[in-house]
C-alpha positions, 0 to 999 in steps of 0.5 A, spaced: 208 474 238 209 471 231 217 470 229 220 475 223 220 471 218 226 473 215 230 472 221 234 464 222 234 461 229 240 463 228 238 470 229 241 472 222 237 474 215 234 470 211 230 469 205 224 466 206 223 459 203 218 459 199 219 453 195 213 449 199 208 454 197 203 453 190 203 458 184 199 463 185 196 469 182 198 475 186 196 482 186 198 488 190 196 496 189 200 501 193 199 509 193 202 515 196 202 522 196 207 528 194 204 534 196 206 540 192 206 549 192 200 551 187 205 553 182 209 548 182 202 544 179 201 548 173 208 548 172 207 541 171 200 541 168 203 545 163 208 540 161 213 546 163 218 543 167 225 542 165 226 536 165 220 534 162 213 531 162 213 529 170 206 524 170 209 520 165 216 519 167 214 518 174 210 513 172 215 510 167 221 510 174 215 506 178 215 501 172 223 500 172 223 501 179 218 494 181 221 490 177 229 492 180 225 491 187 229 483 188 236 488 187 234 494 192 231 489 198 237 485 199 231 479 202 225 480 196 224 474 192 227 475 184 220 475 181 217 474 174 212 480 173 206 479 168 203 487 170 205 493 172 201 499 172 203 506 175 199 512 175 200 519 177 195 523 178 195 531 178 190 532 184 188 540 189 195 540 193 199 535 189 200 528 185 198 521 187 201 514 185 198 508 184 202 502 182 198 495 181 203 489 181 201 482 178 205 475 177 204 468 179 208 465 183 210 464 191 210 469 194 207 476 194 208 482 190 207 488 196 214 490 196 214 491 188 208 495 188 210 499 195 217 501 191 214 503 184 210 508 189 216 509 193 220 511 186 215 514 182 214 519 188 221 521 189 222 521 181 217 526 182 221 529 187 227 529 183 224 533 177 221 539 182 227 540 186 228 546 183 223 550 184 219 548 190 223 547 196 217 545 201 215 538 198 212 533 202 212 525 200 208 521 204 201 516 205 205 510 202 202 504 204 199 497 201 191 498 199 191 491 197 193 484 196 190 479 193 192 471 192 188 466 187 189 459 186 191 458 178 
């Protein structure tokens, strides 16, 4: 069985060190999925919420919420992010989300993009609040990650 790798030998958290490893370019795409009550997808396609235009600012807070991930997960690396792209979606029964995260450094950007997803979903959430009740967030899972030699 492998060892968690932010775990110690003293059994405490660490950050991992990952100052042996080569730059490399690193990508990583997340999705998930907020279902949504059928009126509360025109209320949105019609750009008639009140708090405002919902896809763009969803898309927005994934942006700001990738690059605060090394704030929010006590473990994650701080890292300099060369692109992110955030995409909401208005889709049949709700709206999906798919944040791309690129850098170049030592270790993997997943948790960058799992959070812009995370973020993205519970900003939508937050927005349609008031007007529907029986919202679903899920499917939030890692669809890719790539590493390329620079």
């Amino acid at each position: 069985m492998k060892k968690l790798s932010h775990i110690g030998d003293d059994n405490r958290p660490s950050m991992v060190d990952v100052s042996d490893k080569p730059q490399q370019k690193r990508t990583a795409i997340a999705r998930g999925f907020i279902k949504l009550q059928p009126e509360t997808l025109a209320l949105i396609g019609d750009n008639k919420m009140k708090k405002g235009n919902v896809l763009l600012i969803a898309e927005l807070a994934g942006v700001q919420s990738a690059k605060q991930t090394s704030h929010l997960i006590p473990l994650c690396h701080p890292l300099l992010l060369s692109k992110i792209d955030v995409k909401a979606a208005a889709e049949e029964e709700g709206i999906s989300v798919e944040a791309m995260v690129v850098c170049t450094g030592q270790t993997g950007v997943e948790m960058e993009a799992l959070t812009a997803v995370s973020i993205a979903l519970l900003t939508i959430y937050d927005m349609c609040k008031a007007v529907d009740s029986m919202m679903l967030m899920g499917g939030i899972v890692l669809v890719d990650k790539v590493k390329e030699d620079v």
